[in-house]
C-alpha positions in Angstrom: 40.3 -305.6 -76.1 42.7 -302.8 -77.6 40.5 -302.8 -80.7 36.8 -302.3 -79.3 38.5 -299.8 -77.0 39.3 -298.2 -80.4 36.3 -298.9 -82.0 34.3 -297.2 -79.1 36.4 -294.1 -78.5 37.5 -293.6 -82.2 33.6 -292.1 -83.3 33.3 -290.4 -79.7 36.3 -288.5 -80.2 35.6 -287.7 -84.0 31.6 -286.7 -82.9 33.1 -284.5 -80.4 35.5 -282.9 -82.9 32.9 -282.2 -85.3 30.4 -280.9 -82.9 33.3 -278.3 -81.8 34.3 -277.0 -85.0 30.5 -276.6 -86.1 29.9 -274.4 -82.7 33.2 -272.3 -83.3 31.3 -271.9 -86.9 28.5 -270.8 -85.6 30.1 -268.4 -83.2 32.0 -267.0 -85.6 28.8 -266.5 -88.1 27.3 -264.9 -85.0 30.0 -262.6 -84.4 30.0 -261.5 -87.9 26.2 -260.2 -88.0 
């Protein structure tokens, strides 16, 4: 149970971070021009 609760949240939370850190990019590229 403890493992497919992992499994599910693991690529969730990683998807999430990655989205974030591209959209702080992109802000920061925007604030540059």
């Amino acid at each position: 149970m403890d493992l497919l609760f992992s499994a599910i949240i693991a690529p969730i939370v990683v998807g999430c971070a990655i989205a974030f850190f591209k959209h702080m990019l992109e802000a920061r590229r925007n604030n540059n021009k």
